[in-house]
N, CA and C of each residue as an Amber inpcrd file, in Angstrom:
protein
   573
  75.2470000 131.8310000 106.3380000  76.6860000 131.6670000 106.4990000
  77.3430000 131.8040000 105.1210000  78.2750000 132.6380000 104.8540000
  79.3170000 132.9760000 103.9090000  79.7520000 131.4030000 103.2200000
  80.3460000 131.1390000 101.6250000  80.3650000 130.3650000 101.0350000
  81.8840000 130.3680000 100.4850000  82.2130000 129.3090000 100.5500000
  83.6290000 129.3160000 100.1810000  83.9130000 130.5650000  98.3720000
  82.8030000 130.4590000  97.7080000  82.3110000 131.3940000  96.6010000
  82.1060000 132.5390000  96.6130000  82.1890000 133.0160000  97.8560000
  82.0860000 134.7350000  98.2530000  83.0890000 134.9390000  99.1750000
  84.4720000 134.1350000  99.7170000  85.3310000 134.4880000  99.6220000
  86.2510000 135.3470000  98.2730000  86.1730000 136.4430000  98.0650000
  86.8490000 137.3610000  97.1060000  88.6070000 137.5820000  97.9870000
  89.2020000 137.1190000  96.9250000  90.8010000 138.2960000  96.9830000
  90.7370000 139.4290000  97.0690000  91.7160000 139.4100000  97.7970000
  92.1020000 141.4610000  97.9360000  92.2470000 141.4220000  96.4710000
  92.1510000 142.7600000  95.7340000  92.4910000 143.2810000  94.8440000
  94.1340000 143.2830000  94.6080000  93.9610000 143.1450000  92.9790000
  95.6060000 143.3250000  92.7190000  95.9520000 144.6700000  92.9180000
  97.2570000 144.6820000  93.1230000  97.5850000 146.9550000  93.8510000
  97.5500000 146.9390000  94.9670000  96.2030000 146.5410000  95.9800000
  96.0950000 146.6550000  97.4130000  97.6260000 146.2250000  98.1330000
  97.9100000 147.7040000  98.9460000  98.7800000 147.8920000  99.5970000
  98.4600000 147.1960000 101.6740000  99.2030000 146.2810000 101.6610000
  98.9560000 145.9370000 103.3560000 100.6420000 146.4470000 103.6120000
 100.4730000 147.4160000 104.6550000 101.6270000 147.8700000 104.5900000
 102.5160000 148.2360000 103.8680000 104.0950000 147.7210000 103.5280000
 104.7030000 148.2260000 102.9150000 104.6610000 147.2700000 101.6090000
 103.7620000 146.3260000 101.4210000 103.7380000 145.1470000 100.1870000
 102.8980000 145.5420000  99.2280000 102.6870000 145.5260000  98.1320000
 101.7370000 145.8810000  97.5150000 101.3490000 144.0310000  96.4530000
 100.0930000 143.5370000  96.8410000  99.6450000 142.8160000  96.2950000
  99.4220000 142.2820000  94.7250000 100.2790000 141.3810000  94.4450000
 100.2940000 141.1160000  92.7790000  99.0810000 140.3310000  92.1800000
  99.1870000 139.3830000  92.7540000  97.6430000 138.1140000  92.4840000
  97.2400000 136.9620000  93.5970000  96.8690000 136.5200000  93.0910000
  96.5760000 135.1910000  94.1960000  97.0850000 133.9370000  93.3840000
  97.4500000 133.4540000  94.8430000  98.4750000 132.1770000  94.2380000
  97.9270000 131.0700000  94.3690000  96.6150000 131.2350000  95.8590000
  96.0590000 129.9100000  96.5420000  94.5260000 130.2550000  96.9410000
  93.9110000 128.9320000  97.3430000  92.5290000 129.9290000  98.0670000
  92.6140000 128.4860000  98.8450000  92.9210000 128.0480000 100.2520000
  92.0210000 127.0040000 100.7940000  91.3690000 127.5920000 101.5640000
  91.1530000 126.1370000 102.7740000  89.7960000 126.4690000 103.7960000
  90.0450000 127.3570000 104.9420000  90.8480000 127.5380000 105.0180000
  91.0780000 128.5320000 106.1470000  91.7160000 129.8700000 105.8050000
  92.3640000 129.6680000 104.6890000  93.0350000 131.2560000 103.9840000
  93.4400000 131.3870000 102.8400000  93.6770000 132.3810000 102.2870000
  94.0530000 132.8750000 100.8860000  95.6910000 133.4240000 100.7970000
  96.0070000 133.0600000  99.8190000  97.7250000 133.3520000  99.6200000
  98.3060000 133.8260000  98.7920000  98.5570000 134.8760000  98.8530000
  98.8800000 135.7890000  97.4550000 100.9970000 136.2790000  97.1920000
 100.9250000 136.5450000  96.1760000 102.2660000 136.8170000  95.9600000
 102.2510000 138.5220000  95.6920000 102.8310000 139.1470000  96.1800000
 103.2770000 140.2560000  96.7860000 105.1430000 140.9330000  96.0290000
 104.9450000 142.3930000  96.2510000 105.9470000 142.8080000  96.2640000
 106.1110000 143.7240000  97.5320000 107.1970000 143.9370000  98.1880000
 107.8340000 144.3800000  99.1630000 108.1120000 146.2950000  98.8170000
 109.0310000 146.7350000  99.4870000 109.1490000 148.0380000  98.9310000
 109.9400000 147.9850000  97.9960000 111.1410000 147.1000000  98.2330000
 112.1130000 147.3430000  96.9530000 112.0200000 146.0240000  96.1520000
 110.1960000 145.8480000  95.7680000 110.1740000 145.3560000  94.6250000
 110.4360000 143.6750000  94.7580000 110.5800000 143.0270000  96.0540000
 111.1460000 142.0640000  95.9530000 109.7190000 140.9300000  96.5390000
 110.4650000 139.7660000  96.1830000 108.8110000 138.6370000  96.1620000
 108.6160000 138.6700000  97.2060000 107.4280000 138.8010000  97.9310000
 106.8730000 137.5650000  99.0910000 106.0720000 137.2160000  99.0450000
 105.3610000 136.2790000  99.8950000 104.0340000 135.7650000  99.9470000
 103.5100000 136.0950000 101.0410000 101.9140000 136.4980000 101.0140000
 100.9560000 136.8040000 101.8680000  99.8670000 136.3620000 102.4740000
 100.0260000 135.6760000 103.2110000  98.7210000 134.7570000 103.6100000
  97.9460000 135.2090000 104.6320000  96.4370000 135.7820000 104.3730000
  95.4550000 136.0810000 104.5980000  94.3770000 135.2570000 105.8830000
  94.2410000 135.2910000 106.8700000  93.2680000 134.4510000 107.5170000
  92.0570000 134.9260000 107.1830000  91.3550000 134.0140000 106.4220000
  89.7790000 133.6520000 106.3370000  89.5980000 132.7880000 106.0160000
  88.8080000 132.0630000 106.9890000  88.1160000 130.5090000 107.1890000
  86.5590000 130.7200000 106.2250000  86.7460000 130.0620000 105.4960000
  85.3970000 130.0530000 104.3740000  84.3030000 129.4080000 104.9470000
  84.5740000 128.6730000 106.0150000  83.4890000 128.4420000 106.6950000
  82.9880000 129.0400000 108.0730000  83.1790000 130.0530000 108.1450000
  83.0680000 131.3600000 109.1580000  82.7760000 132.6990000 108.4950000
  83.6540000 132.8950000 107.4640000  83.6850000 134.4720000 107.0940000
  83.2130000 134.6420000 105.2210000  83.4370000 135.5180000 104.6130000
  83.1910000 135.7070000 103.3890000  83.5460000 136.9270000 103.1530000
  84.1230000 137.6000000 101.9320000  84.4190000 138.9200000 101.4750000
  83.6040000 139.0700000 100.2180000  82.6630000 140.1400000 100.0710000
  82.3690000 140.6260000  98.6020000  82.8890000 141.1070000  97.9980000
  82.6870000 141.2280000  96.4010000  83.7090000 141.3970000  95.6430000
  84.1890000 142.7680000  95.8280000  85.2030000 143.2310000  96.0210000
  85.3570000 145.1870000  96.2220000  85.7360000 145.0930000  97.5350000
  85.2790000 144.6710000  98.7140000  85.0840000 144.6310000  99.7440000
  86.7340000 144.2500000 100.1600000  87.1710000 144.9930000 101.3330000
  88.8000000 144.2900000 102.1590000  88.5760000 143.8130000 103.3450000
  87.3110000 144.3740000 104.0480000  86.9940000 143.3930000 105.0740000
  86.1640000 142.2950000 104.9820000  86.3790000 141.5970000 105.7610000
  85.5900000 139.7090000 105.6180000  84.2640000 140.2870000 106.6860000
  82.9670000 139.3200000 106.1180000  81.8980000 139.6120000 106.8720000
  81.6310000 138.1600000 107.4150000  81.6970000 138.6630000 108.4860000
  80.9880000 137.0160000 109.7420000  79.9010000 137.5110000 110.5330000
  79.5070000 136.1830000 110.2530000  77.7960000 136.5600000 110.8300000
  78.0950000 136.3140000 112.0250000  77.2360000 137.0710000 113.5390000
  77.2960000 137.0180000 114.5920000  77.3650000 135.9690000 115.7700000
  76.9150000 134.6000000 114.4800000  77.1150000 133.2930000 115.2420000
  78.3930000 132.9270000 115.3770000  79.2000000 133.7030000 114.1610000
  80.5340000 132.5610000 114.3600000  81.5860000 133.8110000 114.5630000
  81.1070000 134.8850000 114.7490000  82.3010000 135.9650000 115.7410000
  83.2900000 135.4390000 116.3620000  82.2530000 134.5530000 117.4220000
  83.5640000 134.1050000 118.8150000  84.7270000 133.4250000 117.9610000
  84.1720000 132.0300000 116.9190000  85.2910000 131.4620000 116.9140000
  85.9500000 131.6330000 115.1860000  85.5940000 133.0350000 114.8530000
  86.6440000 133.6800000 113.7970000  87.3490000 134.1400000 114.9110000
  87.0770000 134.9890000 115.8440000  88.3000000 135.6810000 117.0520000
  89.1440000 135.0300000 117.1920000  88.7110000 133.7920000 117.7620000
  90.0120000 132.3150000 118.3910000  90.6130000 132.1210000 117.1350000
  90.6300000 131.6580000 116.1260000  90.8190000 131.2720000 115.1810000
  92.1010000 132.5600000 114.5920000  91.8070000 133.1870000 114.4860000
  92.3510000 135.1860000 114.2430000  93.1950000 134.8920000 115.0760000
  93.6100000 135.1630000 116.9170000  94.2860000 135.0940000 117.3020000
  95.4650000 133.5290000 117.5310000  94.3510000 132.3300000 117.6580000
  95.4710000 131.3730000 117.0120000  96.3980000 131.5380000 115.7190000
  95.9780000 132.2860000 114.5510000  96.6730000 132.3760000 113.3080000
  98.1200000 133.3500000 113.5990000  97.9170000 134.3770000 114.7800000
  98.7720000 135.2480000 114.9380000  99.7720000 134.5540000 115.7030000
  98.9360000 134.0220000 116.3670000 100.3050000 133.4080000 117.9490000
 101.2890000 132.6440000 116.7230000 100.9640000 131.5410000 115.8440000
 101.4650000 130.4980000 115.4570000 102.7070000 131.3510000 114.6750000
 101.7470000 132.5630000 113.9360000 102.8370000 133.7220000 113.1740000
 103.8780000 134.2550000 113.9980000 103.8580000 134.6220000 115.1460000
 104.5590000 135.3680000 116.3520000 105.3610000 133.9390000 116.8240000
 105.0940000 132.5730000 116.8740000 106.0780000 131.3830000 117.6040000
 107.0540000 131.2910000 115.8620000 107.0370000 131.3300000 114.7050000
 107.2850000 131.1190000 113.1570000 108.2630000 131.7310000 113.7640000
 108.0210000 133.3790000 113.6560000 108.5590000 134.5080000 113.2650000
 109.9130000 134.4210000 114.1660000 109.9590000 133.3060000 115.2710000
 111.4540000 132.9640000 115.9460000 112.3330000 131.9590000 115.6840000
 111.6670000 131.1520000 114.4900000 112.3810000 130.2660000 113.8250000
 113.2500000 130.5230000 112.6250000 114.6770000 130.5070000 112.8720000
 115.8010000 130.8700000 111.7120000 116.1250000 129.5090000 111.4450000
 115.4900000 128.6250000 110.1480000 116.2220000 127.6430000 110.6250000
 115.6580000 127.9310000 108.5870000 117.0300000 126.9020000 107.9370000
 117.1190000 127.1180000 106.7200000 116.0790000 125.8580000 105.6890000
 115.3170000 125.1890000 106.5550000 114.2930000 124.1870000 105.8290000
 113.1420000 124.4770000 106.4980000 112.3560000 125.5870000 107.4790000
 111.5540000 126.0990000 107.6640000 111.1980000 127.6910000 106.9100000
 109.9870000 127.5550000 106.9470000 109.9670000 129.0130000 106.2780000
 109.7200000 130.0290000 106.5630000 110.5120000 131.1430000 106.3740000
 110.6320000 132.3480000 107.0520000 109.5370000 133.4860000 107.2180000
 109.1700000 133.9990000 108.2170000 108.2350000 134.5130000 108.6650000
 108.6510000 135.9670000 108.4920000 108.7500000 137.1760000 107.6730000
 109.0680000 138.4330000 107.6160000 108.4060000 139.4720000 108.5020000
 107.1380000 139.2790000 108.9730000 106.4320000 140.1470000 109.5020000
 104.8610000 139.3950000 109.8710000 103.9050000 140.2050000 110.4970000
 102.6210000 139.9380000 110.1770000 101.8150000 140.8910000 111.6140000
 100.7830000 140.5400000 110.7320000  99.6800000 142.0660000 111.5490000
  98.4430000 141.9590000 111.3780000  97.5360000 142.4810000 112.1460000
  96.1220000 142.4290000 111.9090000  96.0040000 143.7670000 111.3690000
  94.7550000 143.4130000 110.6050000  94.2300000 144.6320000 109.4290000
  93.0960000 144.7320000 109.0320000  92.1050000 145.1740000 109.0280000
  90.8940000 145.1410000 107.8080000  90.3800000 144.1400000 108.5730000
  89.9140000 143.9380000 110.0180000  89.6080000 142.7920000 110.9240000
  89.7640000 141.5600000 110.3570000  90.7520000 141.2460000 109.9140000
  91.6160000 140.2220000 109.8330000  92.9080000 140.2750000 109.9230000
  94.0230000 138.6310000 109.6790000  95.2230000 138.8040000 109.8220000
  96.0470000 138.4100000 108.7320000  97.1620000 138.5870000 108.6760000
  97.7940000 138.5130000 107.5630000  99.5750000 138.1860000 108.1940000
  99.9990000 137.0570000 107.2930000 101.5330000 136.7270000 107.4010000
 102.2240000 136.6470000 106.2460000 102.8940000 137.5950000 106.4090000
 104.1770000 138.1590000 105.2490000 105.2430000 136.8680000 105.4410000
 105.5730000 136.2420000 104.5500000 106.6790000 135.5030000 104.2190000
 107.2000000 135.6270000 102.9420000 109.0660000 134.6400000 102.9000000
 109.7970000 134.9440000 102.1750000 109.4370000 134.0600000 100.8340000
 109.4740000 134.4130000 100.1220000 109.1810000 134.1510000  98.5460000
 110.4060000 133.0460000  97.8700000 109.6630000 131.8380000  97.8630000
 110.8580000 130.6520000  97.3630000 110.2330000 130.0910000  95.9940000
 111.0440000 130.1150000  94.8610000 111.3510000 129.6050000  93.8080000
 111.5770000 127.9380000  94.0970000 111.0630000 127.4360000  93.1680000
 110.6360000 126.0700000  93.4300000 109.4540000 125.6820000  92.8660000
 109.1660000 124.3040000  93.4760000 108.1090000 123.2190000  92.9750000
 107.6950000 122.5220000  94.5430000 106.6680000 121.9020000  94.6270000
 106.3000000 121.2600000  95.9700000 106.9390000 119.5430000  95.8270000
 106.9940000 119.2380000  96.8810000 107.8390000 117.6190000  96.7320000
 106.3740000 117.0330000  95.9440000 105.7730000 117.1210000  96.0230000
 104.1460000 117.0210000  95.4950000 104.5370000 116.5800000  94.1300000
 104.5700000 117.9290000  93.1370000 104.8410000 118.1210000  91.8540000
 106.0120000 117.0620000  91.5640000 107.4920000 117.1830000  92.2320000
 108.6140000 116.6850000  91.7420000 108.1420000 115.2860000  91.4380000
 107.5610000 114.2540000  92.0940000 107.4890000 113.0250000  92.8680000
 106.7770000 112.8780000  91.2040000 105.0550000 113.7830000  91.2690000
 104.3780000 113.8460000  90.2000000 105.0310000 113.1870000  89.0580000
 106.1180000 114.0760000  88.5010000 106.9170000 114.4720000  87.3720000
 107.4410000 113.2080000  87.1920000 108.2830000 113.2510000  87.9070000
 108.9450000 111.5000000  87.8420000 108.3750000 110.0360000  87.6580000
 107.0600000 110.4000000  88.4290000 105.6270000 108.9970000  87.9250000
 105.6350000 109.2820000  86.5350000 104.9990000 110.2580000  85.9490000
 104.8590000 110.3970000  84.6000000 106.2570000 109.6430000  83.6240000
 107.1830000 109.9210000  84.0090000 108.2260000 109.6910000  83.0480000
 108.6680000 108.5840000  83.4310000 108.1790000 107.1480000  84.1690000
 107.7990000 106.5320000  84.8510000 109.4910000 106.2590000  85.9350000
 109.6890000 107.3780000  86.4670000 111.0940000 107.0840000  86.8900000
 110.6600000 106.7690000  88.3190000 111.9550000 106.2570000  89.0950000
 111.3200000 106.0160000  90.6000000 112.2260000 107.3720000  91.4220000
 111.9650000 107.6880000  92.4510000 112.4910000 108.3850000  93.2770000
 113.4030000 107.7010000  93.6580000 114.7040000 108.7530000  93.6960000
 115.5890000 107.8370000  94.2870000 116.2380000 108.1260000  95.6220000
 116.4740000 106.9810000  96.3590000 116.8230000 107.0610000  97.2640000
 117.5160000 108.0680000  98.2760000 118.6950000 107.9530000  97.4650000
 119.7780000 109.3760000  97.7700000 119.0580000 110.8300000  98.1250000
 118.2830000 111.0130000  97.1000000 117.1670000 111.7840000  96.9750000
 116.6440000 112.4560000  98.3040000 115.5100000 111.1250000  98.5400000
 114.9120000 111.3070000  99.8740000 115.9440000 111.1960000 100.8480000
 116.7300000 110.4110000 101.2010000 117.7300000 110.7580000 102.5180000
 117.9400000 112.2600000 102.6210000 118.4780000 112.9570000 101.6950000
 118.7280000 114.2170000 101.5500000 117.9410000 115.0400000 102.2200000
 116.7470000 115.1760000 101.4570000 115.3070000 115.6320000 101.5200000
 114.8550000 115.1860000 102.7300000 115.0250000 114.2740000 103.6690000
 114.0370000 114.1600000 104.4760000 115.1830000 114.6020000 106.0840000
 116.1910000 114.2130000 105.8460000 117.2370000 114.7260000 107.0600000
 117.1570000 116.3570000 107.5080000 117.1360000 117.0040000 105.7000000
 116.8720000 118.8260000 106.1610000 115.8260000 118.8720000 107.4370000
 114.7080000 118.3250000 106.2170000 113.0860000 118.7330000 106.5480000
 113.2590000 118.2700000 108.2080000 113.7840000 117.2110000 109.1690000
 113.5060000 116.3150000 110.0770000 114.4350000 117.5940000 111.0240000
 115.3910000 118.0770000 110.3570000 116.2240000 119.1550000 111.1720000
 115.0920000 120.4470000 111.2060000 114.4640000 120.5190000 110.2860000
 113.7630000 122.0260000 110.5120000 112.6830000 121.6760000 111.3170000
 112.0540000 120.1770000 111.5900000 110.7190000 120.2420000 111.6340000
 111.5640000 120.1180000 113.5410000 112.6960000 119.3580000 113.4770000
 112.8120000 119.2360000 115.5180000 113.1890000 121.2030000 115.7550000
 112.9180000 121.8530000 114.4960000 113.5900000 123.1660000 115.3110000
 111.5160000 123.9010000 115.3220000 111.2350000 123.1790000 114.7380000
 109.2580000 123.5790000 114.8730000 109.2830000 123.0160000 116.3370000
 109.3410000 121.9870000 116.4140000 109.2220000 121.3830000 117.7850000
 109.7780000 122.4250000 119.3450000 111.1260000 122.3720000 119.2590000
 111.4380000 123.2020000 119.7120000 110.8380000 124.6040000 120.4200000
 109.9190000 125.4290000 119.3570000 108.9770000 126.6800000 119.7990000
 107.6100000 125.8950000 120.1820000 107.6560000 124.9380000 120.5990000
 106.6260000 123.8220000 121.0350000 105.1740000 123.8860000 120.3710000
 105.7230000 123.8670000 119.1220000 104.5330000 123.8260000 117.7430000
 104.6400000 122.5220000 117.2390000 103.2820000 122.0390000 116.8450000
 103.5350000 120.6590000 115.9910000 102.6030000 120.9200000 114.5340000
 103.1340000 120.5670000 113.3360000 102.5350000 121.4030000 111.7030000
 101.0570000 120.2850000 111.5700000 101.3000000 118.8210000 111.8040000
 100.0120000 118.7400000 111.5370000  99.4830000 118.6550000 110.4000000
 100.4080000 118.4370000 109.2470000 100.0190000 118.7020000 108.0970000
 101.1930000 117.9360000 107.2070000 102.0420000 117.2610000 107.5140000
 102.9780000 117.1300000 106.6120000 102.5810000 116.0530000 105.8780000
 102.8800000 116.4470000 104.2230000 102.3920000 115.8230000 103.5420000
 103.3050000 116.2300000 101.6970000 103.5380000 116.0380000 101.1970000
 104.6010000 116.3270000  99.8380000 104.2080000 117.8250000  99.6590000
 102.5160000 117.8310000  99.3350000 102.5170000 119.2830000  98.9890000
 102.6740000 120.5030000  99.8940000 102.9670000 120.0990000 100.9910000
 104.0060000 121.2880000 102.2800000 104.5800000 121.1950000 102.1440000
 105.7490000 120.8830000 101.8030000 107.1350000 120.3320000 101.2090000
 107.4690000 121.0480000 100.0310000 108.3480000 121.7670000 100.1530000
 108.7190000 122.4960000  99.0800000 109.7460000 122.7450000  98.4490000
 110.4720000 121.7560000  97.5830000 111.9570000 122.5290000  97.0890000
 112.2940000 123.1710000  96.4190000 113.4660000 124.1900000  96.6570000
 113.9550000 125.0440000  96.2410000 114.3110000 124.6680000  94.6390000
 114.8100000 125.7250000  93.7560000 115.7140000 125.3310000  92.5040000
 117.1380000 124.7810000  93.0250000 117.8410000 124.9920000  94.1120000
 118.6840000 124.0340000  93.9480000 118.6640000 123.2160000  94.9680000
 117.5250000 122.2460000  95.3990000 116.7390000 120.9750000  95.8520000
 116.5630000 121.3940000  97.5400000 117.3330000 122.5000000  98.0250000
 116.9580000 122.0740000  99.1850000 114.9750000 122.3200000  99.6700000
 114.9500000 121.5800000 100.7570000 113.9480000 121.4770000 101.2700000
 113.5460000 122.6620000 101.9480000 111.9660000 123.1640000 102.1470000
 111.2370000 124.3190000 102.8950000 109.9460000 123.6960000 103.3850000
 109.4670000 123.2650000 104.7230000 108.5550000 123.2800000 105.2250000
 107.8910000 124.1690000 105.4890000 106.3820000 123.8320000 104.1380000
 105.4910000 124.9830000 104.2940000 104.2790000 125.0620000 105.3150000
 103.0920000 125.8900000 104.8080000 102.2810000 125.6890000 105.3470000
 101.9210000 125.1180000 106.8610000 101.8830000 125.7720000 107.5960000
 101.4830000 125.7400000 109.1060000 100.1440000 125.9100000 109.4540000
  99.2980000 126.2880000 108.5090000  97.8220000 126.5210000 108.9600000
  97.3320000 125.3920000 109.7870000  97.6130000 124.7220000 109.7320000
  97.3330000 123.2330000 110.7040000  98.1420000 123.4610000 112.0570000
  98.9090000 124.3050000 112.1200000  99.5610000 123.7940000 113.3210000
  98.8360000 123.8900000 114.7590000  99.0110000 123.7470000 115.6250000
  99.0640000 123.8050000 116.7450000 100.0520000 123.5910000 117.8320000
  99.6470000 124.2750000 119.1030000 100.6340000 123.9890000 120.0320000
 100.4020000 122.4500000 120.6230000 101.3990000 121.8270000 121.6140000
 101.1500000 120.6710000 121.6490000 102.0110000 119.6160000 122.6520000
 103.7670000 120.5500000 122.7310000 104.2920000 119.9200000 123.6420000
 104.5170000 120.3160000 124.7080000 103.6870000 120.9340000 125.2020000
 103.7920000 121.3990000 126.9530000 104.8960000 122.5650000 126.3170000
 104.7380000 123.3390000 127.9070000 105.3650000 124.3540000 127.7450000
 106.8850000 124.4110000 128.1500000
């Protein structure tokens, strides 16, 4: 079985469609996340499905190799990553994050999103321990009313994230809130 260590990045240059791949931004357990340019040059981010404990890429290599035991449930896994991309991709809501496109490729899948400037509530919170300040109140009311509006409009496409936690949480440079990361999600409230 493939090792979270022979998961390899696409190459920098590699074109998926109309994006052409800059670097890698992330590597967890289920996928890789790279920052991207568009055609006219503009940011996004690209997140890759491969589960490091199913699949592996060698170095050079654009397709992921899974051994024949765990086929079936890279498939499920592959097509759960798409559905969740395809329920995203109907959410316009301005503290969720925007879904531009996404497609299978290179027997895997991939979700194009919009490219936000910022820090994770993670980091901010960080920053402020250090300088031993407290969070302030005002603050979080702010911050958590967006996020609570974007997350009942997740609800809504009857998705639940499953994951919320500071470092999904993402604010902008001028503070508003972006609920990231969905790799956790699932469906959940009836149909």
């Amino acid at each position: 079985m493939p090792t979270s260590a022979e998961c390899h990045p696409l190459p920098q240059g590699f074109q998926f469609e109309n994006y052409h791949i800059e670097r890698l931004l992330s590597q967890g357990g289920f996928s890789l996340v790279y920052l991207a340019r568009d055609e006219q040059g503009g940011p996004v981010v690209i997140k890759e499905y491969l589960p490091a404990t199913l699949a592996g890429r060698p170095a050079g290599s654009l397709e992921p190799t899974v051994a024949p035991e765990n086929q079936g449930r890279f498939n499920t896994g592959m097509r759960a990553f798409l559905e969740e991309a395809r329920l995203l991709a109907h959410i316009h809501h301005p503290n969720v994050v925007t879904v531009l496109n996404f497609a299978k490729a290179n027997h895997t899948a991939y979700i194009v999103m919009r490219y936000e400037q910022g820090h994770s509530l993670d980091a901010y919170v960080g920053k402020l321990r250090e300088r031993g300040k407290p969070v302030r109140e005002e603050f979080l009311r702010t911050v958590f009313v967006r996020l609570l509006s974007g997350l009942r409009e997740v609800h809504r496409q009857k998705l639940l994230h499953l994951d919320l936690k500071p470092a999904n949480i993402y604010l902008r440079q001028d503070g508003n809130p972006v609920l990231l990361d969905f790799g956790a999600a699932r469906w959940g409230l009836g149909a």
